[in-house]
C-alpha positions in Angstrom: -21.7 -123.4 15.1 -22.4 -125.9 12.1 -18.9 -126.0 11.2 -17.7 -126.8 15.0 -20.7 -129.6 15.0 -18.7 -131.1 11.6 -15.2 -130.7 13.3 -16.7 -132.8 16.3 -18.2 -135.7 14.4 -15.3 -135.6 11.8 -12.7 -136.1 14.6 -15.3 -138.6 16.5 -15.8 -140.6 12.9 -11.4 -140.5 12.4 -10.8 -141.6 16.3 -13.8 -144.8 15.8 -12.2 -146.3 12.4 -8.6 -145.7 14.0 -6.9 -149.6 14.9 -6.3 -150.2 18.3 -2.2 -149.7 18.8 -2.8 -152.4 21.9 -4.0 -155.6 21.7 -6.5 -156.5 23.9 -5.8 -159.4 26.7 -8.9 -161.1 27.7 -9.6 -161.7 31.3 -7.8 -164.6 33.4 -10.7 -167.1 33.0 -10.8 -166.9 29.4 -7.0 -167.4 28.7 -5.5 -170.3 27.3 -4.5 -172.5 30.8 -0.8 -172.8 31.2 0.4 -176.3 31.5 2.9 -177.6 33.9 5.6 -180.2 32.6 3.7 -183.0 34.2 0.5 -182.3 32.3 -1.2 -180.8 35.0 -3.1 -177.6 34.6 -1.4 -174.5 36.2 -4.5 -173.1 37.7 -6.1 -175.8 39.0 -3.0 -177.1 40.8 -2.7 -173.0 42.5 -6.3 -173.8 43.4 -5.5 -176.8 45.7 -3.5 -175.0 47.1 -4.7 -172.8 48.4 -7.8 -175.0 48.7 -5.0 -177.0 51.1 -3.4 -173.4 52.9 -7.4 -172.3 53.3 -8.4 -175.4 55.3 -5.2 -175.6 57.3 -5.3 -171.7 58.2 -9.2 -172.0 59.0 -8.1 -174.4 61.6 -6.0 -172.3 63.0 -8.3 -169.5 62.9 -10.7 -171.9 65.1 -8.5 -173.0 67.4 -7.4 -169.6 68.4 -10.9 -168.4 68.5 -11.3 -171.6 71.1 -8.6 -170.2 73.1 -9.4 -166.8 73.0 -12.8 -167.9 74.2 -11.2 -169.3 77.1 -8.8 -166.3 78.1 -11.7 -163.7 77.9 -13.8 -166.5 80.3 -10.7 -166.6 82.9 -10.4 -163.2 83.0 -11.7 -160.5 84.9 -13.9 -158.0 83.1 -11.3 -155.3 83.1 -8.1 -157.3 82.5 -7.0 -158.5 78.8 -3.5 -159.8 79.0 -0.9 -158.9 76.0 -1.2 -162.9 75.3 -4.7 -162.1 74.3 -3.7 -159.5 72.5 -1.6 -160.9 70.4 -4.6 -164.2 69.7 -6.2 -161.4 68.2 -3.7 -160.2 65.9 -3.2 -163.8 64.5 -7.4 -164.2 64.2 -7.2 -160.6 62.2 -4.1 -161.9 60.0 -5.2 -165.4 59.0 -8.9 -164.3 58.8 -7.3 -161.6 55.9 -4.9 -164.3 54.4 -7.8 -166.6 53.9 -10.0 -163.6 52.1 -7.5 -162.4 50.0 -7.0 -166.2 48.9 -10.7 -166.3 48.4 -11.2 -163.5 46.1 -8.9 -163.9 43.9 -11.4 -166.7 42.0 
């Protein structure tokens, strides 16, 4: 049992002091900031953006919430027409556009 307790920590002690065969990449915010050939920073240009594609998609999002509003209104309480339908599609899509956008900061 001793001698299977020594194997363990023996091979625990070798695999610790081994180098790392992989270099280690830090994370996105701590890398060094590309630079575009106008001086600009990389990142902060992709973050207007889509700052920019956020803000025009959100109103769209609104104005098709507006509309929708106003189909389900002039509609009975049994009809929805394939026109509404289809609003609700484009709400679902731009509403996932603009949350992927927003999580990847």
């Amino acid at each position: 049992m001793r001698h299977l307790i020594l194997l363990f920590v023996a091979v625990f002690v070798v695999v610790a002091q081994a180098p790392d065969d992989f270099p280690r990449s830090e994370p996105p915010d701590r890398q060094a900031d590309r630079k575009l050939p106008n001086g600009k920073s990389q990142r902060e240009e992709i973050l207007k953006a889509d700052h920019q594609t956020n803000l025009r998609d959100a109103a769209e999002l609104a104005r098709l919430a507006g509309e929708l509003k106003d189909d389900l209104d002039k509609g009975g309480s049994n009809t929805v027409s394939v026109k509404t339908l289809k609003k609700l599609d484009d709400i679902d899509k731009l509403a996932r556009s603009i949350r992927s956008r927003l999580r990847r900061y």
